[in-house]
N, C-alpha and C positions, 0 to 999 in steps of 0.2 A: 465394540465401537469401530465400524469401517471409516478412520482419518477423516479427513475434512473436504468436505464441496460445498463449503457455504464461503463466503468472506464480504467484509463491509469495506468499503472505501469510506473515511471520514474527510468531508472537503468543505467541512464547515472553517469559520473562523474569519476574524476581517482582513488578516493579513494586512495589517498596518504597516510591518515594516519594508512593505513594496509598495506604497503609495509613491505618487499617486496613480501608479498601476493599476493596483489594487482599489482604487476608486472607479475605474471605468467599466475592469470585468475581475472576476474572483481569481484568485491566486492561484487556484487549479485550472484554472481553462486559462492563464499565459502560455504564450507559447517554447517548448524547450526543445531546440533548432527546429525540427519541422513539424513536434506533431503536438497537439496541448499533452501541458503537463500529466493530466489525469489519465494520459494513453497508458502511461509506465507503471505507475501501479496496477491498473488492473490487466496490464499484459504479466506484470509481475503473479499476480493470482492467476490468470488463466493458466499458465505456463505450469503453473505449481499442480493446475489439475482441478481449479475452483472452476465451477461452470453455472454456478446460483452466487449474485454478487447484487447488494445493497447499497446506492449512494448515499449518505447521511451528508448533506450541504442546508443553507441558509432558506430563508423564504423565498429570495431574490432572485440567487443562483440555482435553486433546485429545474425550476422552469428551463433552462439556459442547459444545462447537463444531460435533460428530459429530450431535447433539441437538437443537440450533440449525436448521444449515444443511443437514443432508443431504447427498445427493450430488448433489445440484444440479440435478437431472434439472430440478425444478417449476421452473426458470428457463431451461431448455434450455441449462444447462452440465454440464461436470463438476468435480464439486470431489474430491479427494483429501486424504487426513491423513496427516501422519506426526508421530513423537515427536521431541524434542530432550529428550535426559536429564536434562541442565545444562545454563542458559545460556552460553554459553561467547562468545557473538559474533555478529553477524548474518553474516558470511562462513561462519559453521557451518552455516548453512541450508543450503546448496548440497548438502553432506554429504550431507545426511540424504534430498535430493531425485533423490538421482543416477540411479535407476529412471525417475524420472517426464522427468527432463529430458531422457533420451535422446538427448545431444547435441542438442539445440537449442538456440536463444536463447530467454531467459525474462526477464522482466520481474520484479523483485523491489518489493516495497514492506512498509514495516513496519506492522503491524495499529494503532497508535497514531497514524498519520499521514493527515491528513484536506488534501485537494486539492478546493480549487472554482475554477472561472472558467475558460473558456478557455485550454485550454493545448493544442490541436492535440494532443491523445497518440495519436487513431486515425489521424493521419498520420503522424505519429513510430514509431509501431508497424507498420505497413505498409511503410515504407521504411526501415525499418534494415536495414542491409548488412552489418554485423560490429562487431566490436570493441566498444567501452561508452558510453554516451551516460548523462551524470547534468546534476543540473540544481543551481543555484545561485540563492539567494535569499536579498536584504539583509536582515538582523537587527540589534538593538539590540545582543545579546547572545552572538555569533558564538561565543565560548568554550564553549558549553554543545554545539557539534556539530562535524563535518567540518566544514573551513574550505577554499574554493580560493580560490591566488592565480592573479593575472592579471600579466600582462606590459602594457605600453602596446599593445601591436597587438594585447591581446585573448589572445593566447595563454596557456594555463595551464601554469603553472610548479610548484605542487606544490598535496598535497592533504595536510592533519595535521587529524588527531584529537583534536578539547577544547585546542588549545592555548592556554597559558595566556598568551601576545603573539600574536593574531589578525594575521596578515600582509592579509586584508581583513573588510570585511563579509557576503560571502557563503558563505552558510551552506548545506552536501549536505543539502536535506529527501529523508526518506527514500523513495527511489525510484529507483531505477538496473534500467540496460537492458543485457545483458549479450550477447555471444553462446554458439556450443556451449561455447567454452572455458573458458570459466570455472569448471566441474568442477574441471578440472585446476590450475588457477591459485590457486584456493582450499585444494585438496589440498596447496598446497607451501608454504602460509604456517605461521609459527611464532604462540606467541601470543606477546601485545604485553605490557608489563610490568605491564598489568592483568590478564595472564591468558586474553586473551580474542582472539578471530579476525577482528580487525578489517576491516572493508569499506572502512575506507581504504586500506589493504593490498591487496586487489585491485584497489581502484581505481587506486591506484600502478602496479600492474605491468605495467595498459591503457596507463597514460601513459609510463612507460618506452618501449612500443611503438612508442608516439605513434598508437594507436590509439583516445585517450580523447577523446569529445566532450564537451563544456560547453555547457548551452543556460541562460540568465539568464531567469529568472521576471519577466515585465514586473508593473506597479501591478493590472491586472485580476485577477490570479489571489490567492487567500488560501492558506494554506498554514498550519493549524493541529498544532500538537507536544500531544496532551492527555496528557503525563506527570507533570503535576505535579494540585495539586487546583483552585489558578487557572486553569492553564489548561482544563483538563475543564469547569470549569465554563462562563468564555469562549465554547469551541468551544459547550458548549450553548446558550447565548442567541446568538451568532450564527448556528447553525441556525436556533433558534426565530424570530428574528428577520426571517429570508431567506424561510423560511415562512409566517411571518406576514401579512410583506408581500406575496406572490405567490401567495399561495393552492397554491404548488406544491412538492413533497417534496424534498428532496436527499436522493439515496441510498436511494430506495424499490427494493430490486431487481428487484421482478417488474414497475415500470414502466421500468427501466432494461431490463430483458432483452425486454418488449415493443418499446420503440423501438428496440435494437437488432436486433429480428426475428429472439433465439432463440426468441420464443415467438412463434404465432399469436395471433388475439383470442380463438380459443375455448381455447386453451392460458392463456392470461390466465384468462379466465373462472370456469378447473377449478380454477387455486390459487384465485382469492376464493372460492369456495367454499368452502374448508375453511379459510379465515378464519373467528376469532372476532370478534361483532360488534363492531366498536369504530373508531374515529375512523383509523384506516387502512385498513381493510376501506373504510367509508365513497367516503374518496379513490379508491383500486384501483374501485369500483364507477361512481364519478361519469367514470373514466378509461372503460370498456367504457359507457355510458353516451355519452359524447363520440363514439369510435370505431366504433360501432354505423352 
């Protein structure tokens, strides 16, 4: 198994709890300080080494993402769309992907989920060998997501869903690495008494295997949730902030896909170009500018 160059973005969902936001455009294309939210995850996959990426959004919004991002060519990737009717679960994405996965392993992450700092994912991606590999990070508030429990030697003993007595503080941010099988694994799940196709549920059925890896999120890395209207805002002055200080973009993609060399400089060069002028155009310019 040569690791992972596929991944899905899931950016379905009505995102009710950002209304009435969320009533005017979908909760992944708000904006999180300057660039829509859906930039960050999939700069988070590109970075990792994913260059074949899948959006899984609504009827509404699929159009509107399609309009946005393209097929990804002006970043030397490919992106693909497909529909999710109803949100019904993030294990439904797989569904709806089954074409594109082609029996591979794919890297999932949710379009609402924003990753910074160091976390090794282009060696994580490279060496995966099968089975599922998710990650875990301490929260205040571990009820609001998948929770894994640990054994004293480290060993993971189970994975539940929003429960309401948290067995620890570490919390599934969303992001799991799957292999071919999980088509099938996702196929045989029931929904959960919310109705819904739960990804703790496949993650279960890894660990049943005892095929499910656990990697702990050290202090460097951030891991921001923007579902609510706090935290949206949060994630944006900590961008701004990160930027601020460093003169430097999190999650600009077409400087993300030049350092990762799907683009040349003169492949650079032809997107700023068909930038309008403005304070990213700018940046992308001062970048071909350095590289020259």
């Amino acid at each position: 198994m040569a690791g992972i160059r596929k991944g899905i973005v899931l950016a379905g969902g009505a995102g009710s709890r950002l209304y009435p936001l969320s009533r005017v455009v979908s909760k992944q294309l708000q904006p999180v300080y300057d660039k829509p939210m859906i930039y960050y995850p999939i700069a988070t996959l590109m970075m990792a080494g994913v260059d074949q990426i899948m959006i899984v959004s609504t009827p509404v919004d699929t159009p509107r993402f399609r309009d946005l991002l393209g097929d990804g060519s002006q970043w030397g990737i490919r992106l693909e769309y497909a529909v999710q009717p109803e949100p019904k679960g993030i294990a439904q994405a797989f569904l709806y992907a089954e074409d594109f996965l082609a029996g591979d392993p794919v890297a999932l992450i949710l379009g609402d989920n924003i990753f910074h700092g160091k976390m090794d994912l282009d060696r994580t991606m490279a060496e995966f060998d099968g089975g599922a590999s998710i990650f875990g990070y301490a929260v205040n508030d571990p009820e609001r997501y998948g929770v894994v429990e640990f054994g004293r030697d480290g060993q993971v003993l189970s994975i539940e869903e929003k429960p309401a007595q948290p067995k620890s503080r570490y919390a599934v941010p969303g992001l799991y690495l799957f292999d071919g099988e999980v088509l099938e694994i996702a196929r045989r799940q029931k929904p959960s008494p919310r109705g819904e196709y739960e990804i703790t549920d496949v993650i279960g059925a890894y660990l049943e295997r005892g095929t499910l890896r656990v990697e702990k999120l050290g202090r460097g890395i951030a891991w921001l949730d923007t579902g609510t209207h706090q935290s949206l805002l949060e994630a944006g002055q900590f961008i701004g902030a990160l930027e601020a200080r460093q003169g430097l973009k999190i999650a600009c993609l077409e400087e993300v896909a030049f350092n990762m060399g799907f683009i040349d400089h003169a492949g650079l060069a032809a997107v700023v170009a068909d930038l309008p002028h403005s304070s990213y155009r700018e940046y992308l310019e001062q970048i071909l500018r350095e590289e020259s």
